[in-house]
N, C-alpha and C positions, 0 to 999 in steps of 0.2 A: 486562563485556558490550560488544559491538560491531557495528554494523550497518554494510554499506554496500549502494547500489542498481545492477543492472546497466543498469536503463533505466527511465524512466518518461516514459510517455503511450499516445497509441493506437495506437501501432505493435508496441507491446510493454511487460510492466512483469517485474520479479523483483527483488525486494530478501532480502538475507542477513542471519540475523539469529545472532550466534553469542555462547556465552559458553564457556570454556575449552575442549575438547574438542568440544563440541557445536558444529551450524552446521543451520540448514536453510535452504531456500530458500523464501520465498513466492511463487507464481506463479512461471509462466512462461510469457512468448508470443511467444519467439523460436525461431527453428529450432534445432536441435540443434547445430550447426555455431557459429550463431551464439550460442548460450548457453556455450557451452566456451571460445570465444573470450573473450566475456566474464568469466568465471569465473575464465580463465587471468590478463588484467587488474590479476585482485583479489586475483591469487596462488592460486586454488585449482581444485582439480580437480571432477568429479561426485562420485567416488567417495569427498570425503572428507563430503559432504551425509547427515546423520543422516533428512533427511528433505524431501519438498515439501508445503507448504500451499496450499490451492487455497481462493480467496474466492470467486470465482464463476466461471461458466461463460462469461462472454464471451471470444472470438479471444484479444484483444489480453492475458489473464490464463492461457491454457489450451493454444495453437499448441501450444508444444512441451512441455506435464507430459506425455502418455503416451510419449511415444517416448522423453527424458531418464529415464524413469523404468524403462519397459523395457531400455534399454540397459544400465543401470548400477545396476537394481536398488535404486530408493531407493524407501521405502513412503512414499505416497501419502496424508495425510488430507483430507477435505473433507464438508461438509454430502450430505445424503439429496438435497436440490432438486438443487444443485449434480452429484451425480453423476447425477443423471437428465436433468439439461439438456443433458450431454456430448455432443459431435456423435462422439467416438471413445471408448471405454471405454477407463479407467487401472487401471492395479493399485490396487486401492485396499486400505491396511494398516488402515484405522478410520474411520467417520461421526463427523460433530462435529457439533456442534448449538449455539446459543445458549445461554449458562451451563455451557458444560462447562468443564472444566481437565483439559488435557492436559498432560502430564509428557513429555517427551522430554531422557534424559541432562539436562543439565544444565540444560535452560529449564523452567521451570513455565509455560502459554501458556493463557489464559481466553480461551473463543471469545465475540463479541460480534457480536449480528444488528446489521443496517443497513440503512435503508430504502434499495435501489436497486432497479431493473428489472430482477433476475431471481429465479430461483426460491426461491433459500435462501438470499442472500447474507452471508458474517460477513469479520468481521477481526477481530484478532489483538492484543491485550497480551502481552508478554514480560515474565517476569521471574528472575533465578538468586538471589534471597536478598541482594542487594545493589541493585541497580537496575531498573530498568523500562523498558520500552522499548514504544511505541507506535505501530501502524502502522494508522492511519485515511484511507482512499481507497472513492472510487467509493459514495457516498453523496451524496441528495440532501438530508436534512435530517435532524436529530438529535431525540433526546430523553431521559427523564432517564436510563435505561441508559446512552445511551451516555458521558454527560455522569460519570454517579459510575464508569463502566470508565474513564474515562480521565484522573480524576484524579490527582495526585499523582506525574505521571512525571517521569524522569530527561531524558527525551528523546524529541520526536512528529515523525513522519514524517505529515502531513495534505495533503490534496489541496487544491489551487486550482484548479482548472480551466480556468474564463475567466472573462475579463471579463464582467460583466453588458452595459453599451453594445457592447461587437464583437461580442460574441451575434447584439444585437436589429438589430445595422446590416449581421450578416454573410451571406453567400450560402448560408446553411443553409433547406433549406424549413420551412415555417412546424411542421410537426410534428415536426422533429429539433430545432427550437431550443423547442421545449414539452416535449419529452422531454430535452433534456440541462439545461434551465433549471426541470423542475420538481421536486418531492418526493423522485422517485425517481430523480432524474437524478444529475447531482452539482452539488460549491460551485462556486458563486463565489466570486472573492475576498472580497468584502464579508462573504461566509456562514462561510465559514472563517476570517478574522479574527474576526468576532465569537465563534465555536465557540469560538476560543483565548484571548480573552479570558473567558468564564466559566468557560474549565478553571482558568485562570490559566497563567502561563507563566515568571515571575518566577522559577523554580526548577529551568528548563529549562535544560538543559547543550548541546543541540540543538534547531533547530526548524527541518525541513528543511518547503519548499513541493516537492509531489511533483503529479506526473497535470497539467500543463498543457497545455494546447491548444495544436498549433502553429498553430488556423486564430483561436482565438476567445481568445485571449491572450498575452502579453505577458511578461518575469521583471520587467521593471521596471514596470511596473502591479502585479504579483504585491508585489512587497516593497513598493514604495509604499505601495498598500494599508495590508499589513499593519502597516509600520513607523508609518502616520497612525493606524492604530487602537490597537496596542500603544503610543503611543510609547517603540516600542524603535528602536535604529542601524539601518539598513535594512541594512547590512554584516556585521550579526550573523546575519542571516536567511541559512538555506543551499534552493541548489535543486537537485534531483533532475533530472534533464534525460532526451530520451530517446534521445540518443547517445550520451554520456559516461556517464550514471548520478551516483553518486556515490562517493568513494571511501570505505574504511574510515573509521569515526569511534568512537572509543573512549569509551564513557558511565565515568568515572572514579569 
């Protein structure tokens, strides 16, 4: 199995997640142009995409699934919420739901709810009978769901967000930093570290920090953090960025 990310944060996110044959994309919230470009990057084209997963309805997750999808004919999964939040209707191939398992070629994929601000939000475990692969973003806080879905992997892809301090000191008005600071917002570092610490981590071959703020944090606060709470190398820690992405990373 293999993932890499074409971007992450609020301008856009879409991470790939493939094992032999198979490849899908999760999200997309870059234009069409600019998703091909990207894609092209990581070696691949639209049309070799088994499929798109869709976690929620917001811009920066959803710009460009229908038009990628229409163009080049990839089906489409996402929650009931999810497709009724959609400001544009996608082709949609199948509704997921909390505790489903999806089969697509060769990834077995268990949808898992998440407390965020919108209507039906999930993400996504992978796995092909060998490893596991975990992609946890856009969550304000966890519980035991999602805590026994994500144990035991190969490899997590988990959001950091922002700092807690450049939150509370930043230029955001008092209801955007309650909304991105609370329940259903998403982590902070300190929240996502400790996330990963009860998963454990010890066993992970990757642990990428993805979804950071370019206004309300920082990569080296981000691994700081993390590497003072795991103490793990803070070198070992990989980040997801939201111009570069990430490139291929092979779970062995």
């Amino acid at each position: 199995m293999r993932f890499a990310v074409l971007g992450s944060g609020s301008r856009g996110n879409g991470t790939l997640v493939a094992s032999g044959n198979t490849c899908v994309l999760v999200d997309c919230g870059f234009t069409l142009r600019e998703t091909e470009r990207r894609l092209a990057r990581l070696g691949m084209v639209p049309g070799q995409l088994a499929a798109i997963l869709v976690t929620h309805e917001h811009s920066d997750h959803v710009n460009g699934v229908e038009l990628l999808a229409r163009r080049h004919g990839i089906p489409v999964y996402l929650s009931q919420g999810t497709c009724l939040g959609l400001r544009k209707p996608v082709p949609v191939a199948g509704l997921v739901k909390a505790g489903d398992t999806l089969c697509i070629g060769s990834l077995v994929i268990n949808v898992v709810a998440v407390a965020h601000d919108a209507r039906e939000p999930t993400q996504y475990v992978f796995a092909d009978g060998l490893r596991r692969f975990g992609l946890l973003t856009d969550l304000g806080s966890w519980c035991a769901t999602v805590l026994g879905s994500y144990t035991g992997l190969d490899a997590l892809m988990i959001e950091a967000n922002h700092c807690q301090d450049m939150l509370a000191r930043g230029a955001y008005p008092y209801f955007l930093k309650a909304r991105v600071g609370g329940e259903q917002g998403h982590l902070n570092n300190h929240q996502a570290a400790r996330l990963v610490a009860e998963l454990g981590w010890k066993d992970l071959q990757h642990l990428v920090l993805a979804h950071l703020s370019s206004k309300n944090n920082l990569p080296q606060l981000a691994r700081q953090c993390f590497a003072d709470t795991l103490g793990c190398d803070p070198n070992w820690l990989q980040l997801a960025d939201q111009d570069s992405g990430l490139d291929w990373r092979e779970i062995a």
